[in-house]
mmCIF entry with sequence, helices, sheets and N, C-alpha, C, O atoms, coordinates in Angstrom:
data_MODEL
# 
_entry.id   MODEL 
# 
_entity.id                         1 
_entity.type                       polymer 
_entity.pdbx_number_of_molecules   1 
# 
_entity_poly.entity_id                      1 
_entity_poly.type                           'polypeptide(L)' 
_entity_poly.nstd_linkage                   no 
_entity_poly.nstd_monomer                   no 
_entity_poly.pdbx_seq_one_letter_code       
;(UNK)(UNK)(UNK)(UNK)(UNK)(UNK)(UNK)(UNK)(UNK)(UNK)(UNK)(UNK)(UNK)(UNK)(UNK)(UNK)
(UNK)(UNK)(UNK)(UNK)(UNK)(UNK)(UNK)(UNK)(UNK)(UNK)(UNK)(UNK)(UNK)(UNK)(UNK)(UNK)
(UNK)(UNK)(UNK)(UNK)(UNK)(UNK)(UNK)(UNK)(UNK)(UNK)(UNK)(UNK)(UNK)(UNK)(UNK)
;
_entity_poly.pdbx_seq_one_letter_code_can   XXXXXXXXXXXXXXXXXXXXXXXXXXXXXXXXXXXXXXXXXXXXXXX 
_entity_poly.pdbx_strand_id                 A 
# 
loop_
_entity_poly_seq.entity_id 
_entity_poly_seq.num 
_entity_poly_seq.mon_id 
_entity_poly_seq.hetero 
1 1  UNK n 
1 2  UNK n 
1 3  UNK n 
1 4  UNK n 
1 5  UNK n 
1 6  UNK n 
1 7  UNK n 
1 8  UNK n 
1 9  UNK n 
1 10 UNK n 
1 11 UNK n 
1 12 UNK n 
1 13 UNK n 
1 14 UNK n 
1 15 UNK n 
1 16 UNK n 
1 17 UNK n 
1 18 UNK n 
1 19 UNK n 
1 20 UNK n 
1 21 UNK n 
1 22 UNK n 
1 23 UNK n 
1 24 UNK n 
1 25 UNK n 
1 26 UNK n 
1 27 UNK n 
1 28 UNK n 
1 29 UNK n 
1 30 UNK n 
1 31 UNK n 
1 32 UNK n 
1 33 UNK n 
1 34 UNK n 
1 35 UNK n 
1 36 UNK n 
1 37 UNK n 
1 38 UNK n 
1 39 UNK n 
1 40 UNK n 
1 41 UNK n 
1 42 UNK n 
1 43 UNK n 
1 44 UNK n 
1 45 UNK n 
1 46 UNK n 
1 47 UNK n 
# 
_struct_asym.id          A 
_struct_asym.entity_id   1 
# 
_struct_conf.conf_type_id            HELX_P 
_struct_conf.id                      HELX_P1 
_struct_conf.pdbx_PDB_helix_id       AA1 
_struct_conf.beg_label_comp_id       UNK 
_struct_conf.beg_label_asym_id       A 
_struct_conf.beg_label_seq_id        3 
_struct_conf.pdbx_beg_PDB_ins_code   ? 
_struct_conf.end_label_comp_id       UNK 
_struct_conf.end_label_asym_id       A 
_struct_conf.end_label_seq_id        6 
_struct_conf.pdbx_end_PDB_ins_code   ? 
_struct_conf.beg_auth_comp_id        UNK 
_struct_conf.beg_auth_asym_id        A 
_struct_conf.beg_auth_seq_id         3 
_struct_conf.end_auth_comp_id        UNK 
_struct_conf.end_auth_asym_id        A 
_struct_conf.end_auth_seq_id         6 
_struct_conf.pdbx_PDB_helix_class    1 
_struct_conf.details                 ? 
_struct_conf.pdbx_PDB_helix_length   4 
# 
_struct_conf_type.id          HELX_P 
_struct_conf_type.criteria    ? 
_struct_conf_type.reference   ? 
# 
_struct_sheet.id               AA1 
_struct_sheet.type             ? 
_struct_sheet.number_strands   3 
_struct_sheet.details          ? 
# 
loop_
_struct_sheet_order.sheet_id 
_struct_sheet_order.range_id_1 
_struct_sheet_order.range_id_2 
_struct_sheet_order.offset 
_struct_sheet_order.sense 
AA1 1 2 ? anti-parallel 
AA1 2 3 ? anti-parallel 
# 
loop_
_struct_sheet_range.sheet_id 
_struct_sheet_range.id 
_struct_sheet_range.beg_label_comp_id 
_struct_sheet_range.beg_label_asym_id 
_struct_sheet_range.beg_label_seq_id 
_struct_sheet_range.pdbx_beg_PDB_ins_code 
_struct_sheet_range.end_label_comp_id 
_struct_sheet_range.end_label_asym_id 
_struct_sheet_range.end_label_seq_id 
_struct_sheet_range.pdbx_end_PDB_ins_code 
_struct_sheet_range.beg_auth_comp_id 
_struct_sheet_range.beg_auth_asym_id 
_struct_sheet_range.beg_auth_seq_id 
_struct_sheet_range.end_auth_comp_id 
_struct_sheet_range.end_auth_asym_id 
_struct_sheet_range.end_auth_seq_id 
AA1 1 UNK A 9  ? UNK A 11 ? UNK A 9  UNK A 11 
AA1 2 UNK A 22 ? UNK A 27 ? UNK A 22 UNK A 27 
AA1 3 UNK A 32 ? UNK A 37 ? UNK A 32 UNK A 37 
# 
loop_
_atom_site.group_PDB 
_atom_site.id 
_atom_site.type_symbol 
_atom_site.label_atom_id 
_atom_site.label_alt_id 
_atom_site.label_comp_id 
_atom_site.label_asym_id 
_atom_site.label_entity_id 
_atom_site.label_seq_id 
_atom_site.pdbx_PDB_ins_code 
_atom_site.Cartn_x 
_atom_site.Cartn_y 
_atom_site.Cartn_z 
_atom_site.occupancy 
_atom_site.B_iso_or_equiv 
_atom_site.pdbx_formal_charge 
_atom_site.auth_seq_id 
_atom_site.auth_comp_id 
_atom_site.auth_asym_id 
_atom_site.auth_atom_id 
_atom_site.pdbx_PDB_model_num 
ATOM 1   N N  . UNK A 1 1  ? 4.081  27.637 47.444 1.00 0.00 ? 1  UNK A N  1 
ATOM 2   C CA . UNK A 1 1  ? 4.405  26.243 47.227 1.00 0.00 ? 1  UNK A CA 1 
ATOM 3   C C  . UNK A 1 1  ? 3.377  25.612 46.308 1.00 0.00 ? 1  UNK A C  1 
ATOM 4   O O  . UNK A 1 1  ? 2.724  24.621 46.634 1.00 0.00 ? 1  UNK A O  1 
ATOM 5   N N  . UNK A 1 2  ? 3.278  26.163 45.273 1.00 0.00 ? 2  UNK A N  1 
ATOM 6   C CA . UNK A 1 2  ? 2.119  25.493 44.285 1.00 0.00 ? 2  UNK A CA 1 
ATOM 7   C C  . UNK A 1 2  ? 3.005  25.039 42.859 1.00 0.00 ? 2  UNK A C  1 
ATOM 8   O O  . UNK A 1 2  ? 4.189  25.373 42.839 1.00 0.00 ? 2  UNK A O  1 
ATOM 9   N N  . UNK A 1 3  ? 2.636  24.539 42.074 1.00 0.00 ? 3  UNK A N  1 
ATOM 10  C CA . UNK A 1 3  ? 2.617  24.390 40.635 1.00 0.00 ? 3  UNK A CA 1 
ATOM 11  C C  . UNK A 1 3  ? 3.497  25.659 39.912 1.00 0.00 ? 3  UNK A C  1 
ATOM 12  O O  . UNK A 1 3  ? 4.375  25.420 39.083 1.00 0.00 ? 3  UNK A O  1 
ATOM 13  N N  . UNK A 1 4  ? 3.122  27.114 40.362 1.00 0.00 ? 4  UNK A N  1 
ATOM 14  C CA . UNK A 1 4  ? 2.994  28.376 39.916 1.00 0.00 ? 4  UNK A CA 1 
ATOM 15  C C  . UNK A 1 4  ? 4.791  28.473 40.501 1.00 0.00 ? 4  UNK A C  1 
ATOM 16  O O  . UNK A 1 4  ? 5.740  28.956 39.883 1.00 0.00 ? 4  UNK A O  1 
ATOM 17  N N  . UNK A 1 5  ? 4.789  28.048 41.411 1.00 0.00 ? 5  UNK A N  1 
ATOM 18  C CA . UNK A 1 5  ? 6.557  28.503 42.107 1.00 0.00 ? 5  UNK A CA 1 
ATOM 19  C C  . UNK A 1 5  ? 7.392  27.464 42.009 1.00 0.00 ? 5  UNK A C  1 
ATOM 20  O O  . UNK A 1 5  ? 8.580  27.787 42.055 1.00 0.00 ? 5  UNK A O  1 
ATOM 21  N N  . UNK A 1 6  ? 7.088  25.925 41.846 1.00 0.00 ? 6  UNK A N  1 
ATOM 22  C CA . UNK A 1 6  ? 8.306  24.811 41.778 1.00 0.00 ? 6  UNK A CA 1 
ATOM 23  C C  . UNK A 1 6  ? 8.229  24.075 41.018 1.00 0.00 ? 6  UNK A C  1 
ATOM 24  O O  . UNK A 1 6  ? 9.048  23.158 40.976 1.00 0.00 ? 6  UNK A O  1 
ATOM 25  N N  . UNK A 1 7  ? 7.192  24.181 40.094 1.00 0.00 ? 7  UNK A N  1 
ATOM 26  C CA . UNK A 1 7  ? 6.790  23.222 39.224 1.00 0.00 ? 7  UNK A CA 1 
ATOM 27  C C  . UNK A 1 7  ? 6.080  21.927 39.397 1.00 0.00 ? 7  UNK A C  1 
ATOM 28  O O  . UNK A 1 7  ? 5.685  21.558 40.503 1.00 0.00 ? 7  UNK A O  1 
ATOM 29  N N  . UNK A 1 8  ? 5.905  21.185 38.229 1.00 0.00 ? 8  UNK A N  1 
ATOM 30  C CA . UNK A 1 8  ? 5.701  19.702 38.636 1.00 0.00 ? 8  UNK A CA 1 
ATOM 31  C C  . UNK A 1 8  ? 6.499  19.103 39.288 1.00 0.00 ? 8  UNK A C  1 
ATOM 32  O O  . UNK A 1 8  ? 7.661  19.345 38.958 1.00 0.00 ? 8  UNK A O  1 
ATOM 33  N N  . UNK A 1 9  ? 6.355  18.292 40.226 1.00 0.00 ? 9  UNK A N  1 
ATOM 34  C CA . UNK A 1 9  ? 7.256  17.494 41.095 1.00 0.00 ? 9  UNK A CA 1 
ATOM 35  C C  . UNK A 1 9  ? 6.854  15.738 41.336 1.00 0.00 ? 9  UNK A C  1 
ATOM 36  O O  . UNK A 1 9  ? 5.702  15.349 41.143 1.00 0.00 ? 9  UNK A O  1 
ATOM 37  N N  . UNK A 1 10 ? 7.671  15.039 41.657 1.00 0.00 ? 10 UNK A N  1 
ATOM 38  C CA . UNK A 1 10 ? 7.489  13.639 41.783 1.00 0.00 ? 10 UNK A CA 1 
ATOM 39  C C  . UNK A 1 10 ? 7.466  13.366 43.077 1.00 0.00 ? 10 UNK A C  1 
ATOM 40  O O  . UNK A 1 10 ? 8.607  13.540 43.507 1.00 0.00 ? 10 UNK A O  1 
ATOM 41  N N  . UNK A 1 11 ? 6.603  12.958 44.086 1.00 0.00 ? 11 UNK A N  1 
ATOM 42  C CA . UNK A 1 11 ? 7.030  12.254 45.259 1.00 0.00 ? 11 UNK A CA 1 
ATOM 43  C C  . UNK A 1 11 ? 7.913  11.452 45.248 1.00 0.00 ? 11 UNK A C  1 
ATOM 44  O O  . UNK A 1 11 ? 7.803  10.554 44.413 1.00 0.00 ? 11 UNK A O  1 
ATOM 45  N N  . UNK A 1 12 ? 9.161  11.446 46.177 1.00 0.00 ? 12 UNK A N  1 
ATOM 46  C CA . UNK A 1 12 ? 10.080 9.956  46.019 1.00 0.00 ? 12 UNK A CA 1 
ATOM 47  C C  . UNK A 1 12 ? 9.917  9.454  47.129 1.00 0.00 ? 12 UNK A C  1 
ATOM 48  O O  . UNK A 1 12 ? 10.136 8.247  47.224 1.00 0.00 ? 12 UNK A O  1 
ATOM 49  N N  . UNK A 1 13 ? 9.574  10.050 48.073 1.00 0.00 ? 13 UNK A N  1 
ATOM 50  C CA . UNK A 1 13 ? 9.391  9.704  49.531 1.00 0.00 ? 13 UNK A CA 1 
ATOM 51  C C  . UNK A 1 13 ? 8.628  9.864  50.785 1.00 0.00 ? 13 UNK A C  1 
ATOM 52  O O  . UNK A 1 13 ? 9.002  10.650 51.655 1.00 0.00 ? 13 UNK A O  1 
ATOM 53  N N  . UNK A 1 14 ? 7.513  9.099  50.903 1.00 0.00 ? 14 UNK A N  1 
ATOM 54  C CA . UNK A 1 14 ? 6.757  9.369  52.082 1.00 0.00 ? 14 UNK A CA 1 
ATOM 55  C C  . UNK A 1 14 ? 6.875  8.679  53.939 1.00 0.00 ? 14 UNK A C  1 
ATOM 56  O O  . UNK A 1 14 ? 6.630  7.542  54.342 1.00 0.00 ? 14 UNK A O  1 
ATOM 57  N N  . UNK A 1 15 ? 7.301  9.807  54.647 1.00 0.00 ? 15 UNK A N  1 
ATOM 58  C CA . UNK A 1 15 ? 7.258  9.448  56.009 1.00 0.00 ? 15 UNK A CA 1 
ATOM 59  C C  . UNK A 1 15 ? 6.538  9.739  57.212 1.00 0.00 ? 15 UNK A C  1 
ATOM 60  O O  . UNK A 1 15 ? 6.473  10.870 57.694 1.00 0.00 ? 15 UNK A O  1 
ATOM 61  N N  . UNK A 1 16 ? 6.123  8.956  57.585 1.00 0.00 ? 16 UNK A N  1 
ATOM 62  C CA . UNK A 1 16 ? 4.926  9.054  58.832 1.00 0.00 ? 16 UNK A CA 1 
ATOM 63  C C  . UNK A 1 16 ? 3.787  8.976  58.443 1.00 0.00 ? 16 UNK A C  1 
ATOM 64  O O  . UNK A 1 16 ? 3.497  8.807  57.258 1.00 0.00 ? 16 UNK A O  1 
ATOM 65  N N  . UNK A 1 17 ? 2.795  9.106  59.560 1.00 0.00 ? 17 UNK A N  1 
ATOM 66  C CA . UNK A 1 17 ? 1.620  8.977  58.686 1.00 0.00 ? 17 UNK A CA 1 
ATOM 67  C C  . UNK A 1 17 ? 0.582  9.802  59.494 1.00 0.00 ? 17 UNK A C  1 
ATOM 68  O O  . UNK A 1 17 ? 1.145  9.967  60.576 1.00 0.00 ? 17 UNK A O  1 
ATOM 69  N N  . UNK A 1 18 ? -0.682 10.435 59.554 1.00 0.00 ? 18 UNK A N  1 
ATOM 70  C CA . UNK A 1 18 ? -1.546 11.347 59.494 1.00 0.00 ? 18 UNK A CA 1 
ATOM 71  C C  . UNK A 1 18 ? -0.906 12.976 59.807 1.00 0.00 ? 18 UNK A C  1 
ATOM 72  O O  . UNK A 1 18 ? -0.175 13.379 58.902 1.00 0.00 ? 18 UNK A O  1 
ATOM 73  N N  . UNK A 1 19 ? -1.070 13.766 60.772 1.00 0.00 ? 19 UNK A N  1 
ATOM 74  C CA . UNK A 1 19 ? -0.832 14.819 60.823 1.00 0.00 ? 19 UNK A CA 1 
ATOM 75  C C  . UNK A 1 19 ? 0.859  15.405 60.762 1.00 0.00 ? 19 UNK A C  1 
ATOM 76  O O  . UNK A 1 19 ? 1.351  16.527 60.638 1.00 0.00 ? 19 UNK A O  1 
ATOM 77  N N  . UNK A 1 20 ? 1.321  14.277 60.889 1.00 0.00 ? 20 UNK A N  1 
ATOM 78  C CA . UNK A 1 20 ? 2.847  14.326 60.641 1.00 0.00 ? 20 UNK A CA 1 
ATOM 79  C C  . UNK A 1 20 ? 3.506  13.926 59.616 1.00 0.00 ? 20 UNK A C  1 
ATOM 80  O O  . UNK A 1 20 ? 4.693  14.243 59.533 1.00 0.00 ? 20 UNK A O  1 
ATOM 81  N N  . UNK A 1 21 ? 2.962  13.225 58.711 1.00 0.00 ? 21 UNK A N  1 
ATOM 82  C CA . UNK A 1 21 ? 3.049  13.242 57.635 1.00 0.00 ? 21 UNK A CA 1 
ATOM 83  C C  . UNK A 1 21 ? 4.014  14.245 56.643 1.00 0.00 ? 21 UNK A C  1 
ATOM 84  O O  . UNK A 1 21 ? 3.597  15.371 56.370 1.00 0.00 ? 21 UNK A O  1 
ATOM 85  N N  . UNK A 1 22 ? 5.397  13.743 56.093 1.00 0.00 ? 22 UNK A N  1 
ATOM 86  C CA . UNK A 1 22 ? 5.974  14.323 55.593 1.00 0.00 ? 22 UNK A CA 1 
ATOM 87  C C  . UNK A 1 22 ? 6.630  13.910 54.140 1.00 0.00 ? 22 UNK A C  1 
ATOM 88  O O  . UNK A 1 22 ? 7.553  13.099 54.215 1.00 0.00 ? 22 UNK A O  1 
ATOM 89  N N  . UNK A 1 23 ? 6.273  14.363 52.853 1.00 0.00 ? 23 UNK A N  1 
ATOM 90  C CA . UNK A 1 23 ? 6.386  14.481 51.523 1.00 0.00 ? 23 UNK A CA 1 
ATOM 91  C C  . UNK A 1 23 ? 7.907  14.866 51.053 1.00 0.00 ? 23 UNK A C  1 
ATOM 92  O O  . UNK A 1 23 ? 8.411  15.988 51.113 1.00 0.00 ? 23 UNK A O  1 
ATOM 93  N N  . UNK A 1 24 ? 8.560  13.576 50.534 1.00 0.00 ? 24 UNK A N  1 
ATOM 94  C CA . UNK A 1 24 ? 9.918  14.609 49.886 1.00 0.00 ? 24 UNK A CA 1 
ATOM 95  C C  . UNK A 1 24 ? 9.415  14.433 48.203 1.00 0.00 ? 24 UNK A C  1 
ATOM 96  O O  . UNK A 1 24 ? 9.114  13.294 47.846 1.00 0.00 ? 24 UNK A O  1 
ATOM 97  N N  . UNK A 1 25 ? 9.353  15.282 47.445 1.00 0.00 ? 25 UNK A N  1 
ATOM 98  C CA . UNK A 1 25 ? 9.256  16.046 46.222 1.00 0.00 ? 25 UNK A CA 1 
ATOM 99  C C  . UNK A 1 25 ? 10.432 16.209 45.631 1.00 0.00 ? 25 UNK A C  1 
ATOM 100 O O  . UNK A 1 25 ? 11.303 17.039 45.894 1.00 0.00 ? 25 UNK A O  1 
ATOM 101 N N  . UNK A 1 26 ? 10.414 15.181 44.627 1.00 0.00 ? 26 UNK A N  1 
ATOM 102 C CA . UNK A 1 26 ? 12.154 15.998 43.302 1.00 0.00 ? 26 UNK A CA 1 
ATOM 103 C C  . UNK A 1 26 ? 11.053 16.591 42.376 1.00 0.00 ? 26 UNK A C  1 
ATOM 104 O O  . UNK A 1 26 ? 9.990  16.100 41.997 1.00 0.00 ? 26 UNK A O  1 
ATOM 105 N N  . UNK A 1 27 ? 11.697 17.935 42.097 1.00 0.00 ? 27 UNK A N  1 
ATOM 106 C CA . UNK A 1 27 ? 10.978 19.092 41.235 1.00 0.00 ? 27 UNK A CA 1 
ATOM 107 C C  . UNK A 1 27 ? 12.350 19.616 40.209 1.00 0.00 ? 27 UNK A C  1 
ATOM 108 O O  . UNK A 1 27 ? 13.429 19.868 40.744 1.00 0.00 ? 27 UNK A O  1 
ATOM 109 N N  . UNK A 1 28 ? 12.236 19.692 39.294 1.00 0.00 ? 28 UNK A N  1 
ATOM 110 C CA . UNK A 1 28 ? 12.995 20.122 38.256 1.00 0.00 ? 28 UNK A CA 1 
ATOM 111 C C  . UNK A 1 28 ? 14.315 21.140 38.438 1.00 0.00 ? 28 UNK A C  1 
ATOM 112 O O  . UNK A 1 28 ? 14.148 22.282 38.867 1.00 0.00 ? 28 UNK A O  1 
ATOM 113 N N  . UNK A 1 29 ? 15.061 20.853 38.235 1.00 0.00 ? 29 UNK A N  1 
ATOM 114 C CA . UNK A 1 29 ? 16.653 21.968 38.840 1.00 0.00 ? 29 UNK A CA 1 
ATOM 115 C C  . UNK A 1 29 ? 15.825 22.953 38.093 1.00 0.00 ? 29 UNK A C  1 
ATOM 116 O O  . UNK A 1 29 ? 15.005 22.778 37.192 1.00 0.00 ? 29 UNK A O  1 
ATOM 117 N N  . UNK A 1 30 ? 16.329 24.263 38.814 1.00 0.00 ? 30 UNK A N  1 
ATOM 118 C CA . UNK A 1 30 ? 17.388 24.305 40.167 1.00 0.00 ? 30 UNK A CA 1 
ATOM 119 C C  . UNK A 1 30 ? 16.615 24.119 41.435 1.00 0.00 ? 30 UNK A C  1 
ATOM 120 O O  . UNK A 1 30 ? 17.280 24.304 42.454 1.00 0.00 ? 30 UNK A O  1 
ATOM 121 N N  . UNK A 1 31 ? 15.385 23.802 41.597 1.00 0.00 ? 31 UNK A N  1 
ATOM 122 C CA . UNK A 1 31 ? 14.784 23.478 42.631 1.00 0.00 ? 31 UNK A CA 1 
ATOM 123 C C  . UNK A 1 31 ? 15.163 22.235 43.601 1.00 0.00 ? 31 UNK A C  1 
ATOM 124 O O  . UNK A 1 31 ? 15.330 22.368 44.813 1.00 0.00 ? 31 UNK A O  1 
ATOM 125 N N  . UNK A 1 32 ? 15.282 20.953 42.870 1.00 0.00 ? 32 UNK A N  1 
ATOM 126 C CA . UNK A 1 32 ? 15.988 20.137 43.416 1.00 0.00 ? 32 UNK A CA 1 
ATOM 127 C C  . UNK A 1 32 ? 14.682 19.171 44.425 1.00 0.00 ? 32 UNK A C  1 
ATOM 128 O O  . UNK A 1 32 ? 13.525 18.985 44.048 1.00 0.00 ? 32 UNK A O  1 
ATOM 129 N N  . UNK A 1 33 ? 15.105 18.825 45.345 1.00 0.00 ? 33 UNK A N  1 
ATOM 130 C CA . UNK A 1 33 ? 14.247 17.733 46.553 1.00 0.00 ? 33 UNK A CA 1 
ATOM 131 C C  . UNK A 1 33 ? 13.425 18.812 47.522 1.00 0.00 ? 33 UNK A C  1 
ATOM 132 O O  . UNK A 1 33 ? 14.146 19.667 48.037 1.00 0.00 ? 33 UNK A O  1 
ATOM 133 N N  . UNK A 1 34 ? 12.343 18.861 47.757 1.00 0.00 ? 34 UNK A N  1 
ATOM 134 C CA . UNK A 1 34 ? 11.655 19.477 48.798 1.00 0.00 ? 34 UNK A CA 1 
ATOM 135 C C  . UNK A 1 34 ? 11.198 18.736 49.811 1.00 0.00 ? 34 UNK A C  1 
ATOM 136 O O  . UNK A 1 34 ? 10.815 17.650 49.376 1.00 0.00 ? 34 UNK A O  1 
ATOM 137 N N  . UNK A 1 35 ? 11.042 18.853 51.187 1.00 0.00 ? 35 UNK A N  1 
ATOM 138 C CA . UNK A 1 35 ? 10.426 18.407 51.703 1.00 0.00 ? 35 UNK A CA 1 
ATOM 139 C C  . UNK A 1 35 ? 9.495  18.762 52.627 1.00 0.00 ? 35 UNK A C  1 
ATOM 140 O O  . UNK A 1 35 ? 9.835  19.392 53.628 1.00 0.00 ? 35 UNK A O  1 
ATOM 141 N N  . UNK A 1 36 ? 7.950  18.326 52.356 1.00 0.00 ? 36 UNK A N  1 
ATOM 142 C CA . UNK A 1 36 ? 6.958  19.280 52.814 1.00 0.00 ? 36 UNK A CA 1 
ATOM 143 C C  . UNK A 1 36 ? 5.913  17.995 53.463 1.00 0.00 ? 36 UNK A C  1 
ATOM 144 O O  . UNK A 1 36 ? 5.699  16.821 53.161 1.00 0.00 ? 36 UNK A O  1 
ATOM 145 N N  . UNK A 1 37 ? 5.302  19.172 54.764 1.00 0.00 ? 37 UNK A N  1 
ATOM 146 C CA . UNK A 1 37 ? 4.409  18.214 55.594 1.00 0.00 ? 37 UNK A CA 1 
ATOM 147 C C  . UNK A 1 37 ? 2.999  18.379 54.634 1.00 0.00 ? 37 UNK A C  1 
ATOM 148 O O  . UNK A 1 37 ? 2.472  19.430 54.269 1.00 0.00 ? 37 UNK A O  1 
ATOM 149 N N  . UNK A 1 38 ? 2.618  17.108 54.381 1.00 0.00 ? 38 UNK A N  1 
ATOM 150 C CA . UNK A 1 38 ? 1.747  16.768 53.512 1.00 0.00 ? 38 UNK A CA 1 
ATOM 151 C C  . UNK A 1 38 ? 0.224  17.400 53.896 1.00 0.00 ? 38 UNK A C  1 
ATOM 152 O O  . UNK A 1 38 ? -0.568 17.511 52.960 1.00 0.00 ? 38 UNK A O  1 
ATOM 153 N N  . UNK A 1 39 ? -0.156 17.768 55.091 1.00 0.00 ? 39 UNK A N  1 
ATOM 154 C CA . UNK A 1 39 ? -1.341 18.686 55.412 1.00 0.00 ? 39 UNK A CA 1 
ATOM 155 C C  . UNK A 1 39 ? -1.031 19.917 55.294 1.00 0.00 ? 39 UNK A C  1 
ATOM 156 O O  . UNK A 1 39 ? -1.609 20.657 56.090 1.00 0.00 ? 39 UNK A O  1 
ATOM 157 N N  . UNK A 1 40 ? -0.091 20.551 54.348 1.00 0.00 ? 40 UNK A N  1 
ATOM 158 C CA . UNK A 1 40 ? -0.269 21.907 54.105 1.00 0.00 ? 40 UNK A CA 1 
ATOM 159 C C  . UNK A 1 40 ? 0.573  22.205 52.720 1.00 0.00 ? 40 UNK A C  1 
ATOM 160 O O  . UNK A 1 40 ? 0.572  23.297 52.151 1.00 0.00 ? 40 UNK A O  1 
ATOM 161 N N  . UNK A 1 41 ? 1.383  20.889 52.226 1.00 0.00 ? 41 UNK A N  1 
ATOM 162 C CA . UNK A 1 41 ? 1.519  20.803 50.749 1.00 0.00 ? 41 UNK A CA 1 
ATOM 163 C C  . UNK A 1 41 ? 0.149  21.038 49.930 1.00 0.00 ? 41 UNK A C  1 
ATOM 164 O O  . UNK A 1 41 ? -0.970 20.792 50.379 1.00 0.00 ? 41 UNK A O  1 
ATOM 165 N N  . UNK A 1 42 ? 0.346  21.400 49.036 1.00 0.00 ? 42 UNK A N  1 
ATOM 166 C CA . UNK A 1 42 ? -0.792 21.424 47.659 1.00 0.00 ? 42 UNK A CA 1 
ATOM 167 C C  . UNK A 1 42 ? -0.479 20.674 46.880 1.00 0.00 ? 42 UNK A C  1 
ATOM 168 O O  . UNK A 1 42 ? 0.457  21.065 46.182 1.00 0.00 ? 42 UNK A O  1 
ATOM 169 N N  . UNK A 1 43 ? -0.830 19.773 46.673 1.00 0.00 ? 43 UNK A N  1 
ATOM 170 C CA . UNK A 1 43 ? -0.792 18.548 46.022 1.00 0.00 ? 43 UNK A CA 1 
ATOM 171 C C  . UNK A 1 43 ? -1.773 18.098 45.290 1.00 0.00 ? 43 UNK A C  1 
ATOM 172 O O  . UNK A 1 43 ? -2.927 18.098 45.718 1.00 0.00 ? 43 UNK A O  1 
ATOM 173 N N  . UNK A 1 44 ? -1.394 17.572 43.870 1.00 0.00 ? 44 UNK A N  1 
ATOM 174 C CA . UNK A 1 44 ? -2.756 17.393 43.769 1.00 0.00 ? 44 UNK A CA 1 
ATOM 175 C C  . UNK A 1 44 ? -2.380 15.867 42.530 1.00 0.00 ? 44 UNK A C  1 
ATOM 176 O O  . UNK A 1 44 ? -2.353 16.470 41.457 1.00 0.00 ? 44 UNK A O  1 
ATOM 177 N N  . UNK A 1 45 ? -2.225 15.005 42.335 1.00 0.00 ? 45 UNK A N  1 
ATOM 178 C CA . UNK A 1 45 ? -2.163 14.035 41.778 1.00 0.00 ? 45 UNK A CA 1 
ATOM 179 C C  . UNK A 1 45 ? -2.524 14.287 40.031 1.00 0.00 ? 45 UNK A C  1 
ATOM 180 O O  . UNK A 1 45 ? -3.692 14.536 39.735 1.00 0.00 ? 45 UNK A O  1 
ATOM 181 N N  . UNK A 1 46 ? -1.629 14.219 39.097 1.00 0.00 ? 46 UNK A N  1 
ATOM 182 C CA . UNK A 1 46 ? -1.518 14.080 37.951 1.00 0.00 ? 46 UNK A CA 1 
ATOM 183 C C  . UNK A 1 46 ? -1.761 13.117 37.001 1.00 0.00 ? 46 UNK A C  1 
ATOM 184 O O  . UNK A 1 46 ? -0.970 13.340 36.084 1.00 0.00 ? 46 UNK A O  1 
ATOM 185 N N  . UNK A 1 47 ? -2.260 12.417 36.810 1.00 0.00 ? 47 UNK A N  1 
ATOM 186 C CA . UNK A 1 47 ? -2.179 11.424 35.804 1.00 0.00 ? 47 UNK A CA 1 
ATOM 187 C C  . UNK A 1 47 ? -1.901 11.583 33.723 1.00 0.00 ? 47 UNK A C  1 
ATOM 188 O O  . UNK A 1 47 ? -1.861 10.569 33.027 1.00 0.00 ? 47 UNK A O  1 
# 
């Protein structure tokens, strides 16, 4: 689940908050929407 396998991705949606914490990600077709718990996403902010 890095850069290397789904590409760049956009957060569109964040729910909950500390250890439950869950990330939905639109990443480039054919990948589509992911959704990943944010303490074990790799994430790393782009500017």
């Amino acid at each position: 689940m890095s850069i290397k396998k789904w590409g760049v991705g956009t957060i569109v949606k964040v729910v909950g908050d500390g250890d439950n914490q869950e990330l939905d990600i639109a990443f480039p077709s054919p990948v589509g929407v992911k959704r990943l718990l944010a303490n074990f996403a790799p994430v790393n902010k782009i500017e």
